[in-house]
C-alpha positions, 0 to 999 in steps of 0.5 A, spaced: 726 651 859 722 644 862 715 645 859 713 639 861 714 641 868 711 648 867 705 645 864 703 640 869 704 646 874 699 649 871 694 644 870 695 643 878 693 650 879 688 651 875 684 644 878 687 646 885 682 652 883 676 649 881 676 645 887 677 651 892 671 654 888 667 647 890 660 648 893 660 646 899 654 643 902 650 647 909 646 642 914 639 643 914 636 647 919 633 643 925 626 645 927 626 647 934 619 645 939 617 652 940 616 656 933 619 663 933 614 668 930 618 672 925 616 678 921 619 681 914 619 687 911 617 687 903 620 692 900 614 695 894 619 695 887 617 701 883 617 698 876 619 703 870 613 705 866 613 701 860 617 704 854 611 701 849 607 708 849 608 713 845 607 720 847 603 725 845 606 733 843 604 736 849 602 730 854 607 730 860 611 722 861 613 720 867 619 715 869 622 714 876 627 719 876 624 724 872 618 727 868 619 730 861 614 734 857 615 737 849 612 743 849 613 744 842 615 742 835 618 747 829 623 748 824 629 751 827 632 758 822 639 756 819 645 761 821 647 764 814 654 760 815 650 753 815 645 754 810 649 751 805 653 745 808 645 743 810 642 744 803 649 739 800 647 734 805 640 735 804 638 736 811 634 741 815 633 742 823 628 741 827 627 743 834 623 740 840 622 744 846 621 740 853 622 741 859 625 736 864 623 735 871 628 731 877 623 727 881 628 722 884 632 723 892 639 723 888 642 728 882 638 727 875 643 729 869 638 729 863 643 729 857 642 731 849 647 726 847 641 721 849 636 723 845 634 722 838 629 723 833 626 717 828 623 717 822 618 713 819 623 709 815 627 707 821 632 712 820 634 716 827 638 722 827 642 725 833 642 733 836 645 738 833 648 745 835 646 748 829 639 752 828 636 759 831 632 755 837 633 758 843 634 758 849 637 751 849 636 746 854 642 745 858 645 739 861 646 740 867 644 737 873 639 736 877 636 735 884 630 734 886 624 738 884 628 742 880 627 743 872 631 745 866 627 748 860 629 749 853 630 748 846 634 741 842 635 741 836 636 735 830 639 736 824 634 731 819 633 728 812 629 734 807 624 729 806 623 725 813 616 725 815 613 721 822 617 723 826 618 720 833 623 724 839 626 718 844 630 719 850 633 714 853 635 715 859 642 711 862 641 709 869 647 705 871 643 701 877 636 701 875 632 699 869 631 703 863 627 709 862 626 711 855 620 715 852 618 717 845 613 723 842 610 722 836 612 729 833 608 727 826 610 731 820 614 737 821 612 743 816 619 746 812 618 753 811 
């Protein structure tokens, strides 16, 4: 093996490389004696609303592509055959009812494994298919004016007090479009 040689064969690509991504420099443009009147169409850019606020129980969010309103707020019941592994993790379910509307030209998915609940010491707890809510939203797709109704249940601490629902909205092109409702203290039964 001649590593010299396959060093410096290396080293002649990698800077024929860098040279070929050189930038190359344009002439100015030479102005003419009769100027042509031109036009451009600004395009109106639709800024998400700002995350910053919080939403109240009952109040209707709106982002670029979608509304969401939570409804309600309650406990969820246990099913017999869950109330012993909640009460070992010192847990209890809470089940927020909202509904979600496609307001965008192309398909709206809103998704259950976005949305959370936060507490007011900052711990935050994902949905549950556990619990006695129903009808529970479903995660299909949506067009245009479209809506999906129903109920999403998490599974929090016993003691967690001044609670706040977040859905973060993935847009893989666009900007962020997260919400929050203050739910406040949910009464145990």
């Amino acid at each position: 093996m001649n590593t010299r040689r396959d060093t410096l064969v290396v080293a002649l690509l990698v800077m024929g490389s860098l040279l070929a991504c050189k930038k190359k420099e344009t002439p100015a443009p030479v102005a003419t004696e009769d100027p042509v009147a031109t036009t451009t169409a600004t395009a109106t850019a639709t800024a998400a609303p700002a995350a910053d606020k919080t939403f109240k129980v009952g109040e209707e969010a709106t982002q670029l592509d979608y509304k969401i309103k939570v409804s309600e707020v309650k406990e969820c019941k246990a099913r017999y055959y869950e109330k012993s592994s909640l009460k070992k993790a010192g847990h209890r379910l809470v089940g927020v009812e909202m509904t979600i509307e496609s307001i965008s030209d192309k398909q709206f998915t809103p998704g259950t494994y976005n949305m959370k609940i936060v507490d007011d010491e900052g711990l935050t707890y994902k949905y549950s298919f556990r619990g006695t809510c129903e009808p529970r939203l479903q995660s299909g797709s949506l067009n245009k004016g479209e809506k999906a109704k129903g109920w999403v249940t998490f599974e929090v601490g016993d003691k967690a007090k001044g609670l706040k629902f977040a859905y973060d909205h993935l847009s893989i092109l666009g900007p962020k479009q997260n919400v929050k409702f203050e739910l406040g203290d949910v009464a145990s039964k």
